[in-house]
ZARO-63220 format. One record per residue (C-alpha): z, x, y. Coordinates in steps of 0.5 Angstrom, whole numbers. Layout:
N
+-------+-------+-------+
|    c3 |    c1 |    c2 |
+-------+-------+-------+
|     Z |     X |     Y |
...
+-------+-------+-------+
This chain:
249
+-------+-------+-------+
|    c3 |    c1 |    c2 |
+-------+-------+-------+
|   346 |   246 |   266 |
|   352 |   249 |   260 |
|   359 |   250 |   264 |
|   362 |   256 |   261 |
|   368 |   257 |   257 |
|   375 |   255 |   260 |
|   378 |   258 |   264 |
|   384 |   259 |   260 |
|   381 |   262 |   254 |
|   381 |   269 |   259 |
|   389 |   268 |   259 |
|   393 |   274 |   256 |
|   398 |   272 |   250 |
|   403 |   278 |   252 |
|   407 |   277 |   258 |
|   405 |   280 |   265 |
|   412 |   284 |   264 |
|   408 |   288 |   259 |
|   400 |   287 |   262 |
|   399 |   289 |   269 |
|   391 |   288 |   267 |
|   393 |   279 |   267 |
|   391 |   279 |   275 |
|   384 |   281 |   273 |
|   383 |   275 |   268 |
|   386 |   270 |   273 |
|   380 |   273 |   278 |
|   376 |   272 |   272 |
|   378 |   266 |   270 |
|   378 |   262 |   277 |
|   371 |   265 |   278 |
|   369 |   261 |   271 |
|   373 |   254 |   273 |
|   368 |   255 |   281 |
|   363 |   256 |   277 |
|   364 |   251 |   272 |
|   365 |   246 |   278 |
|   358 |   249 |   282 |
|   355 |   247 |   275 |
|   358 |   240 |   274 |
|   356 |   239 |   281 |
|   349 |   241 |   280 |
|   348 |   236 |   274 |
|   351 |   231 |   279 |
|   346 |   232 |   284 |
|   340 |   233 |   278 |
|   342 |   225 |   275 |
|   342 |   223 |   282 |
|   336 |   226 |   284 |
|   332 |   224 |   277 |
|   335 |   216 |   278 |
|   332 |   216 |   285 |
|   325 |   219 |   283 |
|   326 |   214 |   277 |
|   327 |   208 |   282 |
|   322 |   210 |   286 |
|   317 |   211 |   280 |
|   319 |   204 |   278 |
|   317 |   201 |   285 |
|   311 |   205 |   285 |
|   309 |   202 |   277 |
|   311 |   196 |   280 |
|   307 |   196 |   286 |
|   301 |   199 |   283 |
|   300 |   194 |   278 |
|   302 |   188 |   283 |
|   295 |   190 |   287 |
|   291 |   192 |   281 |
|   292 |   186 |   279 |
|   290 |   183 |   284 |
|   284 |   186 |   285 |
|   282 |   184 |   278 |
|   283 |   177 |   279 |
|   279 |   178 |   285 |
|   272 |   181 |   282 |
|   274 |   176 |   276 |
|   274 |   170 |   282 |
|   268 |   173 |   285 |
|   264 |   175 |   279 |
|   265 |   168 |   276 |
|   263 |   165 |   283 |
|   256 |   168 |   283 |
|   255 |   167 |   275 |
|   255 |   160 |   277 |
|   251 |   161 |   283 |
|   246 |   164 |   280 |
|   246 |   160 |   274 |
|   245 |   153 |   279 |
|   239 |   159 |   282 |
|   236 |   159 |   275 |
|   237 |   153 |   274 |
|   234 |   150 |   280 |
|   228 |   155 |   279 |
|   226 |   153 |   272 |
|   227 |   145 |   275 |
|   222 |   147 |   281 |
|   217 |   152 |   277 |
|   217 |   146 |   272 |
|   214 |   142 |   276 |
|   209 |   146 |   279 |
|   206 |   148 |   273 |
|   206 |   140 |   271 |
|   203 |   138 |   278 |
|   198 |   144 |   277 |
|   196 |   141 |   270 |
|   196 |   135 |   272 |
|   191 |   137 |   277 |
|   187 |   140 |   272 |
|   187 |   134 |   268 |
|   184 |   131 |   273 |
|   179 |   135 |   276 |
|   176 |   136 |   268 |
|   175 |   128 |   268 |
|   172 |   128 |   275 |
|   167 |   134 |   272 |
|   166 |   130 |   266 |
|   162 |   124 |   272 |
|   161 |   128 |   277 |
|   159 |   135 |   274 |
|   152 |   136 |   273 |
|   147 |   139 |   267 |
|   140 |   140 |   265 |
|   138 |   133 |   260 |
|   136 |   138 |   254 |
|   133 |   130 |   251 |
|   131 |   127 |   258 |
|   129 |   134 |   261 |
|   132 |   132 |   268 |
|   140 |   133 |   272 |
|   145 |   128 |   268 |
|   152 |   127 |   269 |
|   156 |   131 |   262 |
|   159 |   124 |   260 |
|   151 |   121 |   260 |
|   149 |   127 |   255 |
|   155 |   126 |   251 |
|   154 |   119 |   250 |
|   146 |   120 |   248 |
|   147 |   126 |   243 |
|   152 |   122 |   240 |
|   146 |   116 |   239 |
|   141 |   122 |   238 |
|   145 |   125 |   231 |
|   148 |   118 |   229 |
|   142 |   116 |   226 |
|   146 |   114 |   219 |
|   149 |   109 |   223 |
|   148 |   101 |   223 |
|   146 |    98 |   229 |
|   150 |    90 |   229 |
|   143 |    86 |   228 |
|   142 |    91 |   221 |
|   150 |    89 |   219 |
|   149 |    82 |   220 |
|   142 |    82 |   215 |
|   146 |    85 |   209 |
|   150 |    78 |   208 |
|   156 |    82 |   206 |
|   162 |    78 |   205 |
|   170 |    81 |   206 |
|   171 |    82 |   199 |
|   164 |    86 |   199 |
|   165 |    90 |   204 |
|   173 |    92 |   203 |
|   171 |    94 |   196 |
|   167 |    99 |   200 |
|   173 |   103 |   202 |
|   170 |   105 |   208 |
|   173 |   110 |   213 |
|   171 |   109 |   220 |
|   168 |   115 |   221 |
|   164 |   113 |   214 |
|   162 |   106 |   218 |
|   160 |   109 |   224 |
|   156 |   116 |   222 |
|   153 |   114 |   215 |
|   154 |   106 |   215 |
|   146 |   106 |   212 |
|   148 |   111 |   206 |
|   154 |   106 |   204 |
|   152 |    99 |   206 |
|   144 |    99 |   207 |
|   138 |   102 |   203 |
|   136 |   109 |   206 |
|   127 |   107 |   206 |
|   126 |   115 |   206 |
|   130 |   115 |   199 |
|   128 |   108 |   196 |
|   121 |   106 |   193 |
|   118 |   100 |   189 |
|   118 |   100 |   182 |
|   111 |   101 |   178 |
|   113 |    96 |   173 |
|   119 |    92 |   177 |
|   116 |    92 |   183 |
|   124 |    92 |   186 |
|   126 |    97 |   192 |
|   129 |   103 |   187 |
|   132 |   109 |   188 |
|   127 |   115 |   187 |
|   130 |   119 |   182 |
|   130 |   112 |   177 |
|   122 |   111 |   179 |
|   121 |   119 |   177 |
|   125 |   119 |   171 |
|   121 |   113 |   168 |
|   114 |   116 |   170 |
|   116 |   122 |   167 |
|   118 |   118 |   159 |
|   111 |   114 |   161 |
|   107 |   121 |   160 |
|   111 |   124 |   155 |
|   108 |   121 |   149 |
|   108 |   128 |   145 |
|   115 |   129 |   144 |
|   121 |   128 |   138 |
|   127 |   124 |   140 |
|   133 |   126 |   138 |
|   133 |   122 |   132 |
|   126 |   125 |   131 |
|   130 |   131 |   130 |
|   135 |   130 |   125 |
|   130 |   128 |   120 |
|   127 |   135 |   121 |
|   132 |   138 |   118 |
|   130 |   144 |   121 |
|   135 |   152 |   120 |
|   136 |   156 |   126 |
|   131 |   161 |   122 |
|   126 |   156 |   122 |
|   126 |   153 |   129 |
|   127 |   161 |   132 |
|   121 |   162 |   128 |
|   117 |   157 |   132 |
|   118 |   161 |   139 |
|   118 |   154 |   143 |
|   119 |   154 |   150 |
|   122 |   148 |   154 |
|   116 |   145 |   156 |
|   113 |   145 |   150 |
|   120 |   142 |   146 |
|   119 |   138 |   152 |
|   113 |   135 |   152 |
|   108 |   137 |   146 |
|   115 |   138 |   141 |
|   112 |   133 |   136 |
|   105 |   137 |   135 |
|   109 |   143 |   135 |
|   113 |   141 |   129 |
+-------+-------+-------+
């Protein structure tokens, strides 16, 4: 609170021999100073009050953010303890789910190779109940007719240096053997004038220049000294330049 003027601003410059009012001003003047004092006193009593709600704001801050911290500290600890424990949880559980999932497969394994002696199907070669691997085993025979049997390999003579000049895979050994290594009987024949196993298209293409007796060769040809009119003018199919060329011409 602002005080009020001073008391002594209300004394009379004239003296009380000619100023009868000057009691007056001492009434007003001492009435200003008590109230002055009452506020004085007031703002005293307010500073007092204020520092007393300003400690205990303080001890109040202090005390709230102790236990604040304090509970914090406490979910932190607790919320860390239970990342750890279910960590370890899912980590347990990937370990034990790994092993059932690769007991399981492990079982599976082993029930497919059981089926493969013990499971049982129609023969479509024999007709009759066979276990899956004997089938296996015949269709494999069965298909693997370009195959060379040890007796045929050991009649061909071949050295190391023959053979590995070959260049053979081990599947090209094991399914078309016959085809690199040994004469194929449906596609060999012997030759009419050689008498020597030969492959067919040689014998065909022989017999055929035997028979085409009819036709220019290419040297034949050149000496015609033909334009592209004349031999237009012609109208010669294939088979006649083939065979029936030199008539023609």
């Amino acid at each position: 609170m602002k005080p009020l003027h001073n008391y002594w601003e209300c004394f009379k410059v004239l003296p009380a021999l000619y100023d009868e009012s000057l009691s007056y001003y001492e009434v007003l003047a001492k009435l200003t100073y008590s109230i002055n004092e009452i506020i004085k006193q007031i703002d005293k009593d307010n500073q007092d009050l204020i520092n007393y709600i300003d400690s205990q704001n303080e001890i109040i801050y202090i005390r709230s953010k102790s236990y604040t911290d304090e509970q914090i500290n406490k979910i932190s600890e607790s919320f860390n303890n239970s990342i750890v424990i279910l960590t370890k949880y899912v980590q347990t559980s990937n370990e034990q789910t790994r092993a059932y999932v690769v007991g399981q497969i492990e079982i599976l394994k082993q029930w497919i190779e059981k089926q493969a002696v013990t499971g049982l199907v129609v023969n479509p070669i024999t007709g009759n109940l066979d276990n899956i691997q004997n089938v296996l085993n015949m269709y494999y025979n069965v298909f693997n007719y370009y195959a060379l049997s040890c007796i045929e390999y050991d009649t061909l003579g071949l050295t190391c240096d023959i053979y590995d000049n070959k260049n053979l895979t081990c599947i090209m050994y094991d399914y078309q053997g016959k085809k690199y290594l040994w004469f194929d009987n449906d596609l060999y024949m012997f030759h009419p004038e050689t008498g020597e196993r030969t492959f067919y298209k040689n014998i065909i293409d022989f017999l055929t220049e035997l028979h085409r007796t009819d036709c220019v060769t290419c040297t034949d040809y050149d000496n015609l000294n033909l334009s592209t009119d004349n031999y237009n003018s012609k109208n010669i199919n294939c088979y006649d330049y083939d065979w029936n060329s030199k008539t023609l011409f």
